[in-house]
C-alpha positions in Angstrom: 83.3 40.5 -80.3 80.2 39.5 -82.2 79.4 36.9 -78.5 79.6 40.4 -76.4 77.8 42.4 -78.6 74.5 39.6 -78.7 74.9 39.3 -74.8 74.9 43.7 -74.7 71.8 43.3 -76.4 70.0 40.4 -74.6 70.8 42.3 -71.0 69.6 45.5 -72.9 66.7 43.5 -73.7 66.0 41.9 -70.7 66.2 44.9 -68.8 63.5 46.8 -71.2 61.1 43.8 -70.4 61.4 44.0 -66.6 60.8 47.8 -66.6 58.2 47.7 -68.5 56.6 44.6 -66.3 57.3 46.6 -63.5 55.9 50.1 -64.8 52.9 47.6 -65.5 52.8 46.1 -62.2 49.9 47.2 -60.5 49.8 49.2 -57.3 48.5 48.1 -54.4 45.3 48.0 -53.9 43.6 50.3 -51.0 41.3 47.5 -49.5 37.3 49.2 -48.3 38.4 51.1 -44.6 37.9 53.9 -42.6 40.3 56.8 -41.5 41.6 56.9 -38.1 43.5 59.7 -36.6 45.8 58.6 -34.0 45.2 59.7 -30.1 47.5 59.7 -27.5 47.9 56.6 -25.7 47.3 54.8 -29.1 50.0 51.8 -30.6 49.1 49.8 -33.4 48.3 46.5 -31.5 45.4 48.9 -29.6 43.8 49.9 -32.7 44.2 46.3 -34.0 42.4 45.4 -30.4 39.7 47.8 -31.2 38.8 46.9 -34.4 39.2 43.4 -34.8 38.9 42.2 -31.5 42.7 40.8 -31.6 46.1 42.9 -31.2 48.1 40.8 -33.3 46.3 41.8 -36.5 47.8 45.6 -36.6 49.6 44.6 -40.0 46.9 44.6 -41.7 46.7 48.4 -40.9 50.5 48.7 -41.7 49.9 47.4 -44.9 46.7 49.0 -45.7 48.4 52.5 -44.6 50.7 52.3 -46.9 48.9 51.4 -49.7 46.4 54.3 -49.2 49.9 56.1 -48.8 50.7 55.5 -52.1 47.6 57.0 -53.6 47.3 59.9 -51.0 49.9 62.1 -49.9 48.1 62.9 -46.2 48.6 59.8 -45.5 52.3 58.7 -44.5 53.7 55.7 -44.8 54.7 53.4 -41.8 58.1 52.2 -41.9 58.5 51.3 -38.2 55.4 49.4 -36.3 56.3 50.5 -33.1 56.5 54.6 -34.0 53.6 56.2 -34.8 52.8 60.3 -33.9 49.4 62.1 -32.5 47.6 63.2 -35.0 49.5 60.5 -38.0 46.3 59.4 -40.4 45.9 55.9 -40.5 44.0 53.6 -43.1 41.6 50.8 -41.3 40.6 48.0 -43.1 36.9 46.5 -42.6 34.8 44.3 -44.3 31.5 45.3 -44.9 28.8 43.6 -46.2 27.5 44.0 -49.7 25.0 46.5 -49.4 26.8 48.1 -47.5 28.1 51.8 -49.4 30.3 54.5 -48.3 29.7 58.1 -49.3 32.8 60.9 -48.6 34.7 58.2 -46.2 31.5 57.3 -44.3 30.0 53.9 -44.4 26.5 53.4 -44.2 24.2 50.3 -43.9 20.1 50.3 -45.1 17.9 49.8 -41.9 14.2 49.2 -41.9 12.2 50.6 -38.9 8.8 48.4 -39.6 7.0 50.5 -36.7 7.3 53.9 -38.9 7.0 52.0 -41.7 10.2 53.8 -43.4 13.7 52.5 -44.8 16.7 54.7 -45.5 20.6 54.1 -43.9 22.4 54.9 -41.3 26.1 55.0 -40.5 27.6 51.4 -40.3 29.6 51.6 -37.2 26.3 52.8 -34.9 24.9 50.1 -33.3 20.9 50.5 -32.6 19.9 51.5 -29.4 17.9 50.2 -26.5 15.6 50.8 -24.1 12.2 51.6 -23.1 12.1 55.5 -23.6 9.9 55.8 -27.3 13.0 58.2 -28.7 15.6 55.9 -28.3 13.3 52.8 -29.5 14.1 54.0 -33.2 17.9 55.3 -32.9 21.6 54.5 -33.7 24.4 56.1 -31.8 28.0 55.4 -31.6 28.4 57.8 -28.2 26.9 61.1 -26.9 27.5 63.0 -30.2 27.4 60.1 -32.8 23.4 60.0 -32.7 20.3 59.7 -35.4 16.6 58.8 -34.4 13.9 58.8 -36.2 10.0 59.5 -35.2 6.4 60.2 -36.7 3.7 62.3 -35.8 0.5 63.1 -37.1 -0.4 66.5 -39.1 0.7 68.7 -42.1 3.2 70.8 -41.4 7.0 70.3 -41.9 8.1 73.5 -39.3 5.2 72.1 -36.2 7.0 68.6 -36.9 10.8 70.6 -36.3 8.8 72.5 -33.3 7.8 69.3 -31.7 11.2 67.6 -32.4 13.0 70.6 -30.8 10.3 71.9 -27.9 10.2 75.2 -28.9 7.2 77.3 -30.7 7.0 76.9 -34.6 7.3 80.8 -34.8 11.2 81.0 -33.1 12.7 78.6 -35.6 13.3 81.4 -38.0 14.5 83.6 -34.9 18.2 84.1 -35.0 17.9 83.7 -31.2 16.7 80.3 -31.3 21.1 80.0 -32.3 20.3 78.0 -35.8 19.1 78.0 -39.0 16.1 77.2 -40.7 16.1 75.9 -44.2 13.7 74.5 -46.9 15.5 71.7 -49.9 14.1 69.2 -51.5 16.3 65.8 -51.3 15.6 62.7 -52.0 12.1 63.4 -54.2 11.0 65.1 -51.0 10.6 68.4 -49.6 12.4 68.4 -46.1 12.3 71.3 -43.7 15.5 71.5 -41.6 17.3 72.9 -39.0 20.7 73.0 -37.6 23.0 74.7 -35.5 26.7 74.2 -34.4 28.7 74.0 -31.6 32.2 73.0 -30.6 32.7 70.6 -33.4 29.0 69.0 -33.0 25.9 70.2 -35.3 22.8 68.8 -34.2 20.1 68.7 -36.7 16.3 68.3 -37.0 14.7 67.5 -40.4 11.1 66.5 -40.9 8.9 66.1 -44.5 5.1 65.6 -44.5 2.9 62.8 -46.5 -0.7 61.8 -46.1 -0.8 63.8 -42.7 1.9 62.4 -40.8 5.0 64.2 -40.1 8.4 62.2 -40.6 10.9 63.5 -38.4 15.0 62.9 -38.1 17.3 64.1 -35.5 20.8 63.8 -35.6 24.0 64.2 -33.6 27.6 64.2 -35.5 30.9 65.3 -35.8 30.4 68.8 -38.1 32.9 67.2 -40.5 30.7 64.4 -41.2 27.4 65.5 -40.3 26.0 67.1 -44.3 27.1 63.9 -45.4 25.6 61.4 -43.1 22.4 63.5 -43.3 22.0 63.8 -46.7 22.3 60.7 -47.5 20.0 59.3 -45.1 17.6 62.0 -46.7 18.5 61.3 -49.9 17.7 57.2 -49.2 14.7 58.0 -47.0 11.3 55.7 -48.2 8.1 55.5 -47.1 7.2 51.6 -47.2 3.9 51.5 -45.0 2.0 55.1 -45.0 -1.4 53.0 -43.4 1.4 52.5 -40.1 1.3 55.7 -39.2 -2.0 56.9 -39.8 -3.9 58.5 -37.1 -7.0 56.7 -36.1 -9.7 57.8 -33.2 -11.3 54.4 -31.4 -14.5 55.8 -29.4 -15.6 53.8 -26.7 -18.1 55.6 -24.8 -20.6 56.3 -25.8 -21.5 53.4 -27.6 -23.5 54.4 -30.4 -27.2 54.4 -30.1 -26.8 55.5 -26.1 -29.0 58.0 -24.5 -27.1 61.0 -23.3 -27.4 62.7 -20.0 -25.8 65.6 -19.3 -22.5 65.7 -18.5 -22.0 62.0 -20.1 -18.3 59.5 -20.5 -16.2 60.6 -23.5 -13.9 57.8 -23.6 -11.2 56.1 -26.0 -8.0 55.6 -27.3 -5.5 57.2 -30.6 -3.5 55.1 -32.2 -0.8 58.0 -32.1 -0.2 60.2 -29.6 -1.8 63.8 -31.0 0.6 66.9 -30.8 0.8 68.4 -27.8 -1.3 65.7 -26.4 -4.8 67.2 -27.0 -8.1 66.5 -29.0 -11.2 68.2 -29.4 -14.7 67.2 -29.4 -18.2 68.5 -30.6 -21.4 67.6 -30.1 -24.4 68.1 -32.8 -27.7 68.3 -33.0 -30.1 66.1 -35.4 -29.9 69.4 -38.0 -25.9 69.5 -37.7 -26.0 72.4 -35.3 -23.2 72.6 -32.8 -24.5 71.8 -29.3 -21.5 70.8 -27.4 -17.4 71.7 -27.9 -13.9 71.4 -26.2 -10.7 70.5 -26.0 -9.1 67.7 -23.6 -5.8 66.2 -22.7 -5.2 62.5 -23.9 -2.6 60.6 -21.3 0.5 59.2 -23.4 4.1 59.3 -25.0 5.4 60.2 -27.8 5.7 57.8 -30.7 3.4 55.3 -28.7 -1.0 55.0 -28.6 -2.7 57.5 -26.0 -6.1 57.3 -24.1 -8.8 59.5 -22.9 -12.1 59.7 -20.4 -13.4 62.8 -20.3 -16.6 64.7 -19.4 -18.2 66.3 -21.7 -21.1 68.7 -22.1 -23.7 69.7 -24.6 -27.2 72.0 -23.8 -30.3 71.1 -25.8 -34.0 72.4 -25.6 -35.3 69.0 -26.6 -34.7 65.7 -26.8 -33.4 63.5 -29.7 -30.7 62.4 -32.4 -27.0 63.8 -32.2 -23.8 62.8 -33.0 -20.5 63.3 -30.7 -17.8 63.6 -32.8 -13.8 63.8 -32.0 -10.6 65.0 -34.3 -7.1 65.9 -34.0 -7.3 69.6 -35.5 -3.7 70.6 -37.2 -2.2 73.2 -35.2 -1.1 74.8 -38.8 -3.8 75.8 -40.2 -6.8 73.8 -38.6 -7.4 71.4 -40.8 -8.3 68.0 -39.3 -5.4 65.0 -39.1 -8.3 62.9 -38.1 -11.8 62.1 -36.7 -14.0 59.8 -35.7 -18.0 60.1 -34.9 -21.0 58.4 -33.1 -24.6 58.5 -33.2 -26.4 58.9 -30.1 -29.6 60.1 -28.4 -29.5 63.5 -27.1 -31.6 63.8 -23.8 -32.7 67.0 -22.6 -32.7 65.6 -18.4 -31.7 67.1 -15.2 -27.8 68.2 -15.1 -25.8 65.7 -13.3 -23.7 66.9 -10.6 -20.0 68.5 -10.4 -17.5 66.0 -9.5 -14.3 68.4 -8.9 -10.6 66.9 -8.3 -8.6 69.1 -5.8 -6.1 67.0 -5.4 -4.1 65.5 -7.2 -3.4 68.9 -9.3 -3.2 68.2 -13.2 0.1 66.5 -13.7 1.5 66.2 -10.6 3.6 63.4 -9.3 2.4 60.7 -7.6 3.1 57.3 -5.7 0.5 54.9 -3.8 -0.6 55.4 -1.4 -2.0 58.5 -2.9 -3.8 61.5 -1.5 -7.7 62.2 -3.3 -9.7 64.8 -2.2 -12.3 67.3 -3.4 -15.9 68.2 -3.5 -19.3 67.3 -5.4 -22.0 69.2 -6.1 -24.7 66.8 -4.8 -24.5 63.3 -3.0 -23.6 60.7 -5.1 -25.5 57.4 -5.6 -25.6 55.4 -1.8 -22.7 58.4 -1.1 -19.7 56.7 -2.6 -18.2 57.7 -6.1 -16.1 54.7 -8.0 -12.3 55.3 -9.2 -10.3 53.6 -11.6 -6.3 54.6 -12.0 -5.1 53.7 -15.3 -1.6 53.7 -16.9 -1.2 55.6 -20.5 -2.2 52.3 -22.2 -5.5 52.5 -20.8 -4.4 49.6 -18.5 -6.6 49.6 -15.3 -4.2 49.5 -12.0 -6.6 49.8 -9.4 -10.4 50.1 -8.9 -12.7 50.8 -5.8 -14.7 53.3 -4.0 -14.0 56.1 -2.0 -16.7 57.5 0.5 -18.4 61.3 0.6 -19.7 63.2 3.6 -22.6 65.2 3.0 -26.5 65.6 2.8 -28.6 65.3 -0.8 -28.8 68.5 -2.1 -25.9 69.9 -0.6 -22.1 70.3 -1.5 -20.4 66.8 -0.6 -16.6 66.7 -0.1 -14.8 63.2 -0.3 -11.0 62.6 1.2 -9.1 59.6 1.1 -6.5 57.6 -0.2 -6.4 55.4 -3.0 -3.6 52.7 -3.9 -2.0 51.5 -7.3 0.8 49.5 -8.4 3.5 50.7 -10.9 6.6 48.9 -12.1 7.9 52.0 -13.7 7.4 55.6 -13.4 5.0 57.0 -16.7 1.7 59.1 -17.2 -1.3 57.4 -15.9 -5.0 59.0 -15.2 -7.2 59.0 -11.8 -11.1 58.6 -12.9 -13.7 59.8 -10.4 -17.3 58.9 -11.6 -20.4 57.8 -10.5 -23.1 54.9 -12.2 -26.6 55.7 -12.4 -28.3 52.7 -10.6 -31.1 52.6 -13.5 -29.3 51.2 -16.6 -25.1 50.9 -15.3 -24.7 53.6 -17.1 -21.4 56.6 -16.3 -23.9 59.7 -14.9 -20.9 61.9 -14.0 -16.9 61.9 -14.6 -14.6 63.8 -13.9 -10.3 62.8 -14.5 -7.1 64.1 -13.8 -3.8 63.1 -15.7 -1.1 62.5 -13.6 2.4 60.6 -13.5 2.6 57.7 -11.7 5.5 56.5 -10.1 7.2 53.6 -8.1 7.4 53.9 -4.1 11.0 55.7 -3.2 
C-alpha cells in the first residue's frame, strides 16, 4: 500500500513538472515577413516560386502561418498544404537586412539619392527604376500604382513646388475641383505642404518642403491602405545631406566681361538647374545703377537636369560707358530672387543692329533634319549669309553652317533654306540665327528659337 501510494505521488509529480515545462514552453516564434492575401490561381508552391525563387520552399510559409496564427486570430492556420481559399491571409517569411525596419507591416530600406543630395527610405520590395526620363532617374516602383520619386527645384515656396509636381496653377490646389486636398504638417523637423486625393483604392500624393531656396519634392503612388504609412515615414526619415547640390547657379558666357556692347548684343549661358517654368530674366544697368535694359526669356531644358540659353537682348542709352547685364531666377511666390549672376561690360551708344526674325520653325514646334528655316532681316547681313548653330538642351552643338539671304543693303532681306542635324533621341534643342561683325568676331545680331528635336521617322 505504502509502494502505490509513493508511485501516486511520483506520477502526480511528474505530471506537475511536465505541465508546467509545457505552460513554459515558448510559442513559436513569428519570424520578420509580410502579409499576403491569397488570389485566385494561387497554391502554395507559386507563392514559394514568387518569393524565393524555388517552389519547394512553401513550408516555410506553412510554418510561418501558423505561428503568426497563434498570435493573431485573422490569420488561420494551415492544416492541409494543398487547400488554401481566395482571400485566406497568409504570413511570408523574408530576410531583410539589418537596417532594414518595418513600420505597420511595411518594410522599408534607407536609400541615398547623392544627385539631390537627400537620404530617407523607401519601401523594401520596390526595386529603383531606370531609364533616361529625369522623373524616373530618382524613383522606386513595384508596378503602376506601387510608385515614389523624388525631385528638386529651385525657389521658396512649398505650394509652387506641389504646382510644379502636379502641372496645375498654385491657386487650384485649395480648389475642391482640383478633386484633393491640400494640407500643411510638420513631420520629420520639417514643414511639408501636401496633397492627396483618392481613387479606387490608389491615393496619389505630392509633398514638397523648402530649405536654402530649393524646393524638395515627393510623389507617390500606393495602395490607400498603405499609402499614410509609407509616406510618413519617408517624411518622417527625410535628410538633407548636401544643400550646395542643389543650389541654383547662373554661368554667363556672353558677354564676357569687359566687352563692348552693341545693340542688340549675345546673352548667353547655362543654369545648373532647370528654373521653374523654364524662364529667367535679365536687366541691363547703367554706370549709376539705372535700369536700361529688361526681359524675360526661355532657357532650353528638362526637369531635374542643367538648361542653356542664347538670347538677344536689348538696352537704350544716350551715351556711352560702364554697365553691368545682370541675370536671376525671380521666385514666382513672391519675387524674391532664387539666384543671380552679373557682368561688367561697356555700354555703347552705336547704330541698332538689324532684326533677325525666325518664321519658321514656330517656338516649340517639332522638328526632324532636314529641317525647314525661313524668315526675314531687317537689313543685309555681313557678305549676305547669316551663321546657325542647332544645339541640344546641354548646350551641345549638332550642327553649324550658313544659310544664304536675298536682298539689297538697306532693304528687308528674307532667307529660306534647310538646315540638317543629327539626334539619337528626341529632346528640346535650340536653332541660333546670328550674324559676326567682321571688325573684332564679335555676335552683332541673334535671334533663337527653342524647339524639339527629333530622330527621322
Amino acid at each position: 500500500m505504502l509502494k502505490k501510494l509513493r508511485l501516486l505521488a511520483l506520477v502526480l509529480c511528474l505530471v506537475v513538472v511536465t505541465s508546467a515545462i509545457v505552460n513554459a514552453a515558448p510559442l513559436h516564434q513569428v519570424p520578420d515577413g509580410e502579409e499576403y492575401i491569397v488570389q485566385g490561381g494561387d497554391w502554395l508552391s507559386k507563392i514559394a516560386e514568387k518569393y524565393y525563387g524555388e517552389a519547394q520552399q512553401y513550408p516555410t510559409i506553412i510554418e510561418a502561418t501558423n505561428a503568426k496564427a497563434g498570435q493573431d486570430a485573422s490569420f488561420t492556420a494551415i492544416t492541409d498544404e494543398n487547400l488554401i481559399e481566395i482571400g485566406q491571409k497568409l504570413w511570408v517569411p523574408i530576410e531583410r537586412d539589418a537596417d532594414v525596419v518595418t513600420v505597420n507591416n511595411v518594410a522599408f530600406k534607407p536609400v541615398e539619392i547623392s544627385s539631390l543630395g537627400i537620404q530617407t527610405v523607401v519601401p523594401d520590395d520596390w526595386p529603383k527604376t531606370e531609364g533616361d526620363d529625369p522623373l524616373l532617374q530618382n524613383a522606386w516602383s513595384a508596378g503602376l500604382f506601387s510608385f515614389v520619386s523624388f525631385a528638386t527645384t529651385p525657389g521658396n515656396d512649398t505650394r509652387v513646388g506641389l504646382a510644379r509636381l502636379l502641372r496645375v496653377p498654385p491657386e487650384s490646389l485649395a480648389n475642391e475641383a482640383a478633386g484633393g486636398q491640400l494640407v500643411e504638417d510638420q513631420i520629420g523637423g520639417r514643414e511639408w505642404a501636401i496633397f492627396g486625393r483618392e481613387e479606387g483604392g490608389i491615393t496619389s500624393i505630392a509633398a514638397a518642403t523648402v530649405a536654402d531656396k530649393v524646393i524638395y519634392q515627393v510623389s507617390l503612388f500606393a495602395e490607400t491602405s498603405q499609402a499614410m504609412t509609407i509616406l510618413t515615414t519617408i517624411l518622417e526619415n527625410f535628410q538633407i545631406t548636401d544643400a550646395a547640390v542643389n543650389q541654383q547657379t547662373i554661368t554667363i558666357e556672353a558677354p564676357v566681361a569687359g566687352t563692348s556692347l552693341t545693340n542688340p548684343f549675345e546673352l548667353r549661358g547655362t543654369t545648373t538647374q532647370y528654373p521653374f517654368q523654364g524662364r529667367l530674366m535679365y536687366r541691363v544697368l547703367d554706370e549709376s545703377g539705372n535700369q536700361v535694359g529688361r526681359g524675360p526669356f526661355e532657357v532650353v531644358g528638362q526637369l531635374g537636369r542643367p538648361s542653356t540659353f542664347a538670347v538677344a537682348a536689348t538696352y537704350q542709352v544716350p551715351s556711352d560707358g560702364p554697365g553691368t547685364v545682370e541675370i536671376a531666377e525671380v521666385s514666382a511666390a513672391d519675387g524674391t530672387i532664387i539666384a543671380i549672376n552679373s557682368v561688367g561690360v561697356t555700354l555703347l551708344q552705336d547704330p541698332s543692329g538689324y532684326d533677325i526674325i525666325i518664321d519658321d520653325p514656330l517656338p516649340f514646334t517639332s522638328i526632324s533634319s532636314p529641317a525647314q528655316v525661313r524668315g526675314k532681316i531687317s537689313d543685309r547681313p555681313f557678305e549676305g549669309r547669316l551663321n546657325y548653330r542647332v544645339v541640344d538642351a546641354a548646350g551641345e552643338e549638332l550642327n553649324a553652317g550658313f544659310i544664304d539671304s536675298r536682298g539689297q543693303v538697306g532693304q528687308v532681306n528674307i532667307y529660306d533654306s534647310f538646315i540638317d542635324f543629327d539626334v539619337t533621341h528626341d529632346g528640346p534643342g535650340r536653332i541660333e540665327l546670328y550674324d559676326i561683325r567682321p571688325a573684332d568676331g564679335a555676335v552683332f545680331s541673334i535671334s533663337t528659337v527653342n524647339v524639339w528635336l527629333t530622330t527621322p521617322r
